[in-house]
C-alpha positions in Angstrom: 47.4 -112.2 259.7 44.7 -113.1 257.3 43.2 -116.0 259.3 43.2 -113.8 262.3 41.6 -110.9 260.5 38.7 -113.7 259.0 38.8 -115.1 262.7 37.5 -111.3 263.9 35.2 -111.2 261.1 33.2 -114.6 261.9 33.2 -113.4 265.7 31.6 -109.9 264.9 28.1 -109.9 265.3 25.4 -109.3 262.3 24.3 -105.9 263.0 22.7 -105.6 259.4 19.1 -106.4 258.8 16.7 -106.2 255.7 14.0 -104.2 255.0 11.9 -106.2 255.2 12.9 -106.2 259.1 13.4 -102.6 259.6 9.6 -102.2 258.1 8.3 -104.8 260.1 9.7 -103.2 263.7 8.5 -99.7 262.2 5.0 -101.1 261.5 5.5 -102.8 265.7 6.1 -99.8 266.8 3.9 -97.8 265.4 1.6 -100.0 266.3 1.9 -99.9 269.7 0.9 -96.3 269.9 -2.3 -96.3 271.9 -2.0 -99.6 273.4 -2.1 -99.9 277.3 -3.7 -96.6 277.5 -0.9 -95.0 276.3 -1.5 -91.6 274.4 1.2 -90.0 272.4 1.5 -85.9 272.9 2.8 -83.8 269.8 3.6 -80.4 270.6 1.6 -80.3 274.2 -1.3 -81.5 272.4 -2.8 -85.4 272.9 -3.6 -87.1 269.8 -6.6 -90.3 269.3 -4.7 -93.1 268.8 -6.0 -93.4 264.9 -4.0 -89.8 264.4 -0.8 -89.8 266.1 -0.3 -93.6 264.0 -0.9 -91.8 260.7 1.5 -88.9 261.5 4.2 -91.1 262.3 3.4 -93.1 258.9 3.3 -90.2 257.5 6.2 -88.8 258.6 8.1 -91.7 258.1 6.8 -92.2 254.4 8.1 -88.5 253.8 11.4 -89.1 254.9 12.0 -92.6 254.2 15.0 -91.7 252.3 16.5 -91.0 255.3 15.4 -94.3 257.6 17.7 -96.9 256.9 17.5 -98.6 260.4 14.7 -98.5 262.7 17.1 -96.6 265.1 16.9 -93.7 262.5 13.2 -94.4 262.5 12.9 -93.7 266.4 15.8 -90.4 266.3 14.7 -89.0 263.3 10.9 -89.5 262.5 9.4 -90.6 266.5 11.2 -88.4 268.9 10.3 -84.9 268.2 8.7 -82.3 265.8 10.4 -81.2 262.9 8.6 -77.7 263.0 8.8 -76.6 266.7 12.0 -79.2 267.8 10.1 -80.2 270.7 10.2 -84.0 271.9 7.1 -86.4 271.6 6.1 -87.4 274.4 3.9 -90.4 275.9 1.8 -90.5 278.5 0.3 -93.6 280.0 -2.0 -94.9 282.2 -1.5 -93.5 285.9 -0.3 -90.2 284.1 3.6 -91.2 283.9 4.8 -89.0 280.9 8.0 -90.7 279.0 10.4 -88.6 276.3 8.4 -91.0 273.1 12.1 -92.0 272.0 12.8 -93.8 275.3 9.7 -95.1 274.6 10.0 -96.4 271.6 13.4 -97.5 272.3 12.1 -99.8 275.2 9.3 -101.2 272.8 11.8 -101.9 270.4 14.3 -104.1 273.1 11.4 -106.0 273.7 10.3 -106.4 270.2 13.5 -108.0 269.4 13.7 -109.9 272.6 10.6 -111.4 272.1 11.5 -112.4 268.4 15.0 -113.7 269.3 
């Protein structure tokens, strides 16, 4: 029984990561915030590029104690406001609008395709 239980354990996948790696594919993210003419909308309203990246910081730095993966980062500091409970949205180039935390979750499949 115990070499079957160790057996499952080897074949389980490592879903933890370090810090250091959850703040580097916050800092990605975040960084891709204006890129490809992409603007990010808080509460119906567009933001530069310069601002919406230092809300999210911001945001993120406030409630850090709460972000232990960057899934939490993208449900619980990217998707939506805090005040008003509506979702961020992005809206790129050719006017397609996207919910930010699909958004963010499809920049984030990438980011760790590209690094695996």
């Amino acid at each position: 029984m115990k070499r079957l239980f160790a057996l499952f354990l080897i074949a389980l996948p490592v879903c933890a990561t370090s810090a250091n790696t959850v703040d580097e594919e916050i800092e990605q993210l975040i960084s891709e915030v204006g890129k490809d003419g992409c603007r990010f909308i808080r509460n119906e309203q567009r933001y530069s590029t310069r601002s919406a990246r230092a809300h999210l910081r911001s945001k993120w730095e406030l409630n850090e104690q709460y972000v232990t993966s960057t899934e939490d980062f993208i449900n619980k500091i990217a998707s939506q406001s805090v005040t008003t409970g509506e979702p961020y949205i992005v809206r790129c180039r050719g006017g397609e609008e996207t919910i930010a935390k699909e958004w963010f979750f499809q920049r984030l499949f990438a980011y760790r395709n590209e690094q695996s």
